[in-house]
C-alpha positions, 0 to 999 in steps of 0.5 A, spaced: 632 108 575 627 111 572 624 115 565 628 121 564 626 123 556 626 130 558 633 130 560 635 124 555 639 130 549 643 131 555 646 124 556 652 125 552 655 130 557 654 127 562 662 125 562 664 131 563 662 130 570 669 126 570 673 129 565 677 133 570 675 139 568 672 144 572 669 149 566 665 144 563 659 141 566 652 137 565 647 141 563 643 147 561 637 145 562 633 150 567 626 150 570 621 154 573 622 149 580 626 146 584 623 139 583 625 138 575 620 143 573 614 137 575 618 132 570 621 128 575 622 127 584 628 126 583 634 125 578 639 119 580 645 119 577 650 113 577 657 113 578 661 106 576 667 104 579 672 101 575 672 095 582 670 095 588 673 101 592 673 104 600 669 111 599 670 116 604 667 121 601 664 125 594 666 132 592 660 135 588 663 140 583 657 146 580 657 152 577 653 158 579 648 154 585 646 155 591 640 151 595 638 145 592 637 137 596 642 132 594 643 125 597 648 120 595 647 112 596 652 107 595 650 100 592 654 094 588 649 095 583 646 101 578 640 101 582 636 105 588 633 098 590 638 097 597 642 103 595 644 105 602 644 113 603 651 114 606 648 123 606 646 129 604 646 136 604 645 142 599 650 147 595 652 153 599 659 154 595 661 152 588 664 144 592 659 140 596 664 135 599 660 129 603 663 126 607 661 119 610 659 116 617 665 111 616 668 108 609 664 103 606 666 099 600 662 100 594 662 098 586 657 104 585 656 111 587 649 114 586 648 121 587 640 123 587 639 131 585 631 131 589 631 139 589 635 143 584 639 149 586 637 157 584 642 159 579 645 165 580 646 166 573 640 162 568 640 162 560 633 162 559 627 166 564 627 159 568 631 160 575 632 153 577 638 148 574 645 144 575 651 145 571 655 139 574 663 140 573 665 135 577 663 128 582 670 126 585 669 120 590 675 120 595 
């Protein structure tokens, strides 16, 4: 999918993106653009089913973002070779629902963070980031 080491610390939040709870997210991280701060065209971030399901749509849950472009794919592997691009679209409140064309069976679910949000709030002097609460897939 891609080297990601500037993102690699973290790796271990990202299950906070289904732990069921809406305070807690994947990442601090923050940049001076919206395209990763040039580290990256985009970020992929796969999402297992545990089998094979029909998905409808996936809700996107963030913190204190707007803006951005993200698009999910479906696969029935972990990768974007003959993903199928199933939407898009960018934050304009804190959930993001992306609902499909028609169902389609998957194993996996990719969701592919092209440009990040502007954070309304940001830690450091960088202006651009995701803090990721949630990834439902419906």
């Amino acid at each position: 999918m891609g080297n990601f080491d500037f993102a690699a610390t973290y790796d271990a939040d990202l299950t906070k993106t289904f732990d069921g709870n809406g305070a807690s997210y994947w990442s601090d991280m923050e940049f001076a653009t919206d395209n990763w701060g040039g580290l990256a065209t985009e970020v992929p971030l796969v999402v297992k089913l545990k089998n094979p399901s029909k998905v409808s749509s996936i809700t996107l849950s963030q913190l204190g973002g707007s803006g951005g472009s993200i698009s999910v794919f479906t696969n029935d592997r972990p990768s974007m070779d003959g993903a199928k691009q199933v939407g898009t679209n960018s934050f304009t409140s804190p959930d993001l629902t992306i609902p499909l064309p028609e169902p389609v069976t998957a194993q996996y679910v990719i969701v592919s963070i092209k440009n990040l949000p502007k954070l309304a709030a940001p830690k450091t002097r960088y202006g651009y980031g995701l803090r990721l609460a949630e990834i439902k897939v419906q």
